[in-house]
N, C-alpha and C positions, 0 to 999 in steps of 0.2 A: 650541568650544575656542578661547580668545582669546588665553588664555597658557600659559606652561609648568608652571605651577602649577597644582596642582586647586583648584578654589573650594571654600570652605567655606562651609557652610551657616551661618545663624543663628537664634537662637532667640530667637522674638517671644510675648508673652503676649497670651494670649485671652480678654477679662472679659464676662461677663455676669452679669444680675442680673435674678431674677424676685421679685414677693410669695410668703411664705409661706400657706398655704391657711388658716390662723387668721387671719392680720392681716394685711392689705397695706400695710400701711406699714412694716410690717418686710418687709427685703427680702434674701435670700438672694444673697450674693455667690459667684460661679465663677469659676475663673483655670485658665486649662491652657495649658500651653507646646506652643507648635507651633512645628515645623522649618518654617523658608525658606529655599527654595522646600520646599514640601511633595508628596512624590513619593506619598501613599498619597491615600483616596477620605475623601474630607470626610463625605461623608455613615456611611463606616461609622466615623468618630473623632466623630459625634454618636451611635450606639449604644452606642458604649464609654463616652461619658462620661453618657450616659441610667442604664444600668446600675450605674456604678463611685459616683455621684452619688444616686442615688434620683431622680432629675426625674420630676418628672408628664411622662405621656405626651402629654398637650395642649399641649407646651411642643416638641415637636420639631419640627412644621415654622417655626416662629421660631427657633430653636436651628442648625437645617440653614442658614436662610436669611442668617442673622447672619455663622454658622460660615466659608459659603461666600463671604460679602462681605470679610472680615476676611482671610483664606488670599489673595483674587486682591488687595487692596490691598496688605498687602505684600510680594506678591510683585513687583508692579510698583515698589513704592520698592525693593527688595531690587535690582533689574535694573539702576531707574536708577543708584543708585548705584552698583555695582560696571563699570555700564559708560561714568558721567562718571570712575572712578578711572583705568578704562583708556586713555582716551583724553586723562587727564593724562601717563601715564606714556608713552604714544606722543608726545605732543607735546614731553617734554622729552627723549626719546631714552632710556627705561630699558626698553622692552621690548626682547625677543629676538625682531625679524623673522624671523630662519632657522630660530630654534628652531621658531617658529608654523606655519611652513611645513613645516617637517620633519613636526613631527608631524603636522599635516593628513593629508601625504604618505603618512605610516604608517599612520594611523586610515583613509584611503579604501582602501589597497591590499589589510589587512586583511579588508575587511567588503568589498571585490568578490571576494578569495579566497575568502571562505565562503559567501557568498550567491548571484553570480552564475552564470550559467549556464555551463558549461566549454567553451566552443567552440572548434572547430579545424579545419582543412581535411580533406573528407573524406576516402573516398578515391576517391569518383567526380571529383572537384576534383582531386587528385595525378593522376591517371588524364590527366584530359582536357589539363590543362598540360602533362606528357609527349608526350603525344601531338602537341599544338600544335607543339611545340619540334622535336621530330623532323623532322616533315611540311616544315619550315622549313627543311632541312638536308641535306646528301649521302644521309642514312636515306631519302628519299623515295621512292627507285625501289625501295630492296631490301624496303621496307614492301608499297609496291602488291603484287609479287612475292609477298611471303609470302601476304596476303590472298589474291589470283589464284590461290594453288594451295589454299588453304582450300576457297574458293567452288568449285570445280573437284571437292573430293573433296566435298562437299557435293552439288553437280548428281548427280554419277556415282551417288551413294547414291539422289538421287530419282530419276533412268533405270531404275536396277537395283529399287528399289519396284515403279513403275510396268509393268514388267518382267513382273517377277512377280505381283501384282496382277492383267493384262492376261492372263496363262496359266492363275490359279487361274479366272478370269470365264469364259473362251473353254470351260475340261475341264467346268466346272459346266454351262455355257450345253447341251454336248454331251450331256451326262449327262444332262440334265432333258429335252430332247429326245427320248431315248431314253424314257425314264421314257414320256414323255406318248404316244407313239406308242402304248403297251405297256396304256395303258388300257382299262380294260373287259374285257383279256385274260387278262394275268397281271399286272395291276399297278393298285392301289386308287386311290383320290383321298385316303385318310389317310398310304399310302406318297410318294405325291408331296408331300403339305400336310409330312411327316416330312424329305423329301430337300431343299423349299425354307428348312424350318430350319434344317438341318443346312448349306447352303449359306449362309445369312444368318449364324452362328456362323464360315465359315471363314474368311467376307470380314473381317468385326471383329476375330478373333484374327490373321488378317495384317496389317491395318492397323495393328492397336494396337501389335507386334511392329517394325515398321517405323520408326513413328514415335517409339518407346520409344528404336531405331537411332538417328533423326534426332537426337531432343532430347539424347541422350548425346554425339552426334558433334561439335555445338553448344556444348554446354558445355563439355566438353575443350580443342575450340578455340576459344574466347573466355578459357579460363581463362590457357592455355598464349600467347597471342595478348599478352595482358596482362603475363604475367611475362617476357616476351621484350622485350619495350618499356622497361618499368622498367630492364632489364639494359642493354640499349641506351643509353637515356638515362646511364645513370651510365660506361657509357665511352667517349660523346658528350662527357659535361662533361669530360674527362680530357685525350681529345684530339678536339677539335672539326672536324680534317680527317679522324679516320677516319670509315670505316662500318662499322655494328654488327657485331661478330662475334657466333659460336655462333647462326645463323640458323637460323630452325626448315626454313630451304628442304633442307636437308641431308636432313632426314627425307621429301622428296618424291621420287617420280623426275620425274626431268628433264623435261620437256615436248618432244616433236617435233614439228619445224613444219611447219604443214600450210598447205594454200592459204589465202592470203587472198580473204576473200569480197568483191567491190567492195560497197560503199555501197546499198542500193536506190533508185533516185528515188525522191524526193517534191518535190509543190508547195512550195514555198518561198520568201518574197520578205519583208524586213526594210526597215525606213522610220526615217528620225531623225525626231521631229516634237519642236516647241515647244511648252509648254503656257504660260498665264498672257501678259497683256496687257503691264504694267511689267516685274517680274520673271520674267523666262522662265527656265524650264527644259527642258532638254535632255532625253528620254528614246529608246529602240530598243525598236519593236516590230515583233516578226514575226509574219508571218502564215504557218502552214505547216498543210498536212494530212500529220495524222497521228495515228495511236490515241494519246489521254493515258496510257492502260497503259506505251506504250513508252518514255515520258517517266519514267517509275518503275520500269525495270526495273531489276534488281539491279546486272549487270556486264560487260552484253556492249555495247560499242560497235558502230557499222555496219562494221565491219570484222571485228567475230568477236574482235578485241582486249578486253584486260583496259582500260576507259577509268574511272579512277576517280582520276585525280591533280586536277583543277576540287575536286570534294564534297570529297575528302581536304583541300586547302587550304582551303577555304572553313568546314570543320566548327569551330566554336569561334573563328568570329570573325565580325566586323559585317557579312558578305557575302552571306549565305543564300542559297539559293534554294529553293524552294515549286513546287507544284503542286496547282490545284484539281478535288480527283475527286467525280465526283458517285454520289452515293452510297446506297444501300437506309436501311430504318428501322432494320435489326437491324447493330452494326457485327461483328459476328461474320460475317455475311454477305460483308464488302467481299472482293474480286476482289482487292486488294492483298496480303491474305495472304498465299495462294499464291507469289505474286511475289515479293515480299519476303525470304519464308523458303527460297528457292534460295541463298542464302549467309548465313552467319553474323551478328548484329547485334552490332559489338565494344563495342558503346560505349552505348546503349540498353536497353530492354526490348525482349525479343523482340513486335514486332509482333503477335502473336495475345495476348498479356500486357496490351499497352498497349489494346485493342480493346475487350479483354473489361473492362479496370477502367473504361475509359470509359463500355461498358452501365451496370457494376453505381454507378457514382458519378452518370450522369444523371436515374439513374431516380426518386427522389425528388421530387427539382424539378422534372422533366417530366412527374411525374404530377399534381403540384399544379397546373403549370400548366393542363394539359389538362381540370384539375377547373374551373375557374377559367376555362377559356372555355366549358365546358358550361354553367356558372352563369349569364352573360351571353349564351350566344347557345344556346339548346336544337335548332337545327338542324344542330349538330354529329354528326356520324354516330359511331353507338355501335361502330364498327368501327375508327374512329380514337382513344377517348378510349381503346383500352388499348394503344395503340404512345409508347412512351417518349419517340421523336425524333418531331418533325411536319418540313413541309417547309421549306427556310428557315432548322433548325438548322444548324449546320457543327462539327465536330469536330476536332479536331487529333490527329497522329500524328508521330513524331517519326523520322528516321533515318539512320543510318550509311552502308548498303550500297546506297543506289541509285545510276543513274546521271548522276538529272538534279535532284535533290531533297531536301536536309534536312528538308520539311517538306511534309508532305501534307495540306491542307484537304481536307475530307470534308463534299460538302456534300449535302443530305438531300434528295432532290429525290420530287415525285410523276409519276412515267414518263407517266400519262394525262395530267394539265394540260400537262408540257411538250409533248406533241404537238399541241398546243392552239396555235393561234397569235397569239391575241390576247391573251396577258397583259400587262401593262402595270408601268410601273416601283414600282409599289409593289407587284408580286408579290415572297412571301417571298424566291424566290431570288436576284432581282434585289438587294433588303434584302440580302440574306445576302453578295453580292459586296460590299457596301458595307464592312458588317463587319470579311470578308475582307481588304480593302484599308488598312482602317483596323489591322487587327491585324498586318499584315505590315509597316507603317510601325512601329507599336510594339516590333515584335519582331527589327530591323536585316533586312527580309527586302530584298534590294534585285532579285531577279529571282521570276516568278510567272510560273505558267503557268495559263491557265484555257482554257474548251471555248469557244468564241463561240457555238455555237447552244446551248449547254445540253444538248446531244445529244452522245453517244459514237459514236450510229451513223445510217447516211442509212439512211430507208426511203421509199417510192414514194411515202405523202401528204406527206414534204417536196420540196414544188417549187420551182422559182428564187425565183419572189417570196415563197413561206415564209418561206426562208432568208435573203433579203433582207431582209423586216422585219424579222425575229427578231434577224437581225447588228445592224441599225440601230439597233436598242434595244439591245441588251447595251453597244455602242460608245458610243452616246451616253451610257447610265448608267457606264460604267468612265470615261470619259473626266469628267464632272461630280464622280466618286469622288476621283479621282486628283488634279483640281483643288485640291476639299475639304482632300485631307492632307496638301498639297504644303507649306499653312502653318501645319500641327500641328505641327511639329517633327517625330520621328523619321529615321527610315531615309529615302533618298531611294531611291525604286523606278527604277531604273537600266534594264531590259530588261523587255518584255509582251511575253508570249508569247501568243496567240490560235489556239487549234488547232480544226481543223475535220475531221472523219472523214476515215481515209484514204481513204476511197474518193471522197473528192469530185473531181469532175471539173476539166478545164481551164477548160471555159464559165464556172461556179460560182465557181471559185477567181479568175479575171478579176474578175468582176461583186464579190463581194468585194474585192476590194483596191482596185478603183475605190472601191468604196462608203469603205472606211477612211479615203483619198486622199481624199473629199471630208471626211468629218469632223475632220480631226486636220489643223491645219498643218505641211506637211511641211518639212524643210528639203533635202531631197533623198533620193531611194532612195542605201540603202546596197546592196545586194548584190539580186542577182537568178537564183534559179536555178530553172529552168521544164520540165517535162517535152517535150520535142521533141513 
């Protein structure tokens, strides 16, 4: 559209001429008015005039090819000309700029109202900017609060399962006892095979009953949890010095306070070091023993306190923090669950949600692949090509409710090879921390926790010098990682965390931190706290 006027078309004539089939030298003349430009199919306006005309049918693909040479020539003098008129009248000042514009204006807004796709913010988006805003604001402490007493009736519901559970186990355990003593006297082996089903059926109809409990209790408060926040927020923006009223804490009773529990020791010791020759970078990494589980537990701090103001701030913005858990082949399996689902997930999928879609989505391409190294290397063990995840994969999990962690890499490990102690840097999981480190720069992660032996747990064939190589390598490959992404761009990885089983000793936990101190340039210990 060039001006405010509609163009009109013109009508150009179309001549051809063939012999007549008696005499070729007489020669049948055709003329047919065609529109330009011509909006209909050339080839079906050579049927109509085959038909309308009588033409021998030996005459249409010349007739077509003629037809079609004639249509695109003046349509192109039809163009130029109408568009040297216009750029007469632009150069002496007779068009209507604004009007061109306007309509332009009109005609795009049009045909993206009809056509394009209707997008809008959703309402996991309103959700999480509420949230953000809040957490920013006087709302902070009386949010933890509410949550606190969430997670709190949450535990008390799994105690009271477990409870119960732990009484229906112990009367059966008695019962069947009795049963078996009674054998051979007054009591069959089809009576007993009858009483351990009947016990197999009480256990499932309690469990199912419980957690029917759980997932209701869950839902309620994530619903209620949500519509309490929105409410908040709208009388945040009203008056920005209060705090939210109509608090769901009203509906709790009050909490009585009980001893505080001190802290447990643990090994502990954090270092600044420098990476990069010209450009340095600054990073904190600590070395501490301690279970990775407790790095992802829900809501209790070493105090017995409700410790979740750090995740609460950090959720929904460029801060993250992570932790690397190692992991089984089936993720229904992971040890995290359990953990996890002691307090409500407000903002996520429930953890056992996120798990199970992760099984049912890998499974395709990790069965292709697994085809596809059977293909190439037939000494692959037919016990491995039907496990989904091989070792090396890593998964992600996403969350709300921990204490030390938005973000939980899940990395796939095979328990025999790591007790192995010559693997070398081009084993899968060592690859897979690469990954790892690669994807937490991409994804604003700036804090990560990972296992430094690759182990959760010490057992008697890991000896000093094991543990020494195994650190060695892991350190040397994080440390060449970290180098690599330093000048990727993304997230700048701020704090490593390096954990080592709780149960590792003073001797161990030395000879480690020595070992670190020699690979990483320190610029001095920051903090040191050492079990007497």
């Amino acid at each position: 559209m060039m001006t405010t006027e509609a163009a009109e078309n013109v009508t150009k004539t179309f001549k051809f001429s063939f012999p007549t089939c008696t005499n070729e030298e007489v020669l049948f003349k055709l003329e047919v008015p065609v529109d330009i430009p011509y909006e209909g199919s050339s080839r079906e306006l050579v049927q109509r005039v085959l038909k309308m005309f009588h033409i021998p049918v030996y005459l249409e693909d010349e007739l077509n090819e003629k037809l079609a040479e004639f249509i695109a020539e003046e349509t192109k003098n039809y163009h130029n000309e109408r568009d040297e008129k216009l750029l007469n009248q632009l150069k002496n000042g007779e068009l209507n700029i604004e009007g061109i514009i306007k309509g332009w204006e009109k005609n795009f807004k049009e045909n993206v109202l009809e056509f394009a796709e209707q997008k809008g913010s959703s309402d996991e988006e309103v959700f999480a900017t509420a949230y953000h805003k809040l957490v920013h604001s006087p709302a902070l402490e009386t949010i933890l609060q509410v949550e606190s007493s969430y997670a709190k009736t949450v535990m008390n519901m799994i105690q009271n399962r477990d409870k119960d559970i732990r009484k229906l186990t112990e009367r059966q355990t008695q019962e069947m006892e009795d049963k078996i003593r009674l054998l051979n006297i007054s009591t069959t082996e089809e009576e007993i095979n009858a009483l351990a089903g009947k016990h197999f059926e009480e256990q499932s109809v309690a469990a199912g009953h419980w957690e029917s409990q759980l997932d209701a209790l869950r839902h309620a408060q994530r619903a209620a949890h949500r519509a309490w926040l929105m409410t908040a927020l709208d009388d945040y923006q009203l008056n920005e010095n209060a705090t939210p009223s109509n608090s769901p804490l009203c509906t709790f009773p009050p909490d009585l306070p009980g001893p505080i529990q001190p802290a447990p020791p643990r090994l502990e010791e954090s270092f600044t070091i420098h990476l990069g020759s010209q450009l340095k970078q600054t990073h904190n990494i600590r070395l501490v023993a301690v279970d990775v589980l407790d790095l992802c537990s829900v809501n209790r701090g070493d105090s017995g306190t409700w410790n979740r103001a750090q995740p609460a701030l950090g959720l929904y913005s460029n801060d993250l923090s992570a932790v690397v858990l190692l992991a089984e082949h089936e993720p229904s399996r992971s040890p995290l669950v359990a953990l996890a689902r002691q307090a409500t997930e407000h903002h996520f999928d429930d953890v056992e949600i996120q798990l199970r879609d992760i099984a049912e989505k890998v499974k395709e391409p990790a069965e292709k692949r697994n085809l596809e190294r059977v293909a190439s290397d037939g000494r692959v063990r037919s016990a491995r090509i039907k496990r989904s995840l091989q070792p090396g994969d890593v998964y992600l999990s996403r969350h709300s409710n921990l204490a030390d962690a938005h973000l939980v890499y899940h990395l796939v490990i095979d328990d025999e090879q790591m007790k192995a102690g010559d693997i070398t840097s081009r084993h899968p999981a060592i690859l897979a921390l690469r990954n790892i480190l690669k994807s937490a720069s991409c994804n604003d992660v700036t804090s990560i926790a990972l296992p430094l032996l690759l182990r959760h747990d010490l057992t008697e064939d890991m000896t000093m010098s094991w543990c020494i190589r195994r650190a060695e390598l892991v350190l040397k490959c994080v440390k060449g990682f970290m180098l690599e992404g330093s000048g990727g761009g993304g997230a700048e990885l701020r704090t490593l965390t390096v954990a080592l089983p709780s149960t590792t000793n003073q001797t161990l936990f030395s000879a480690l931190a020595d070992l670190l101190t020699n690979i990483f340039r320190l610029a001095g210990p920051v903090r040191q706290n050492k079990l007497e």
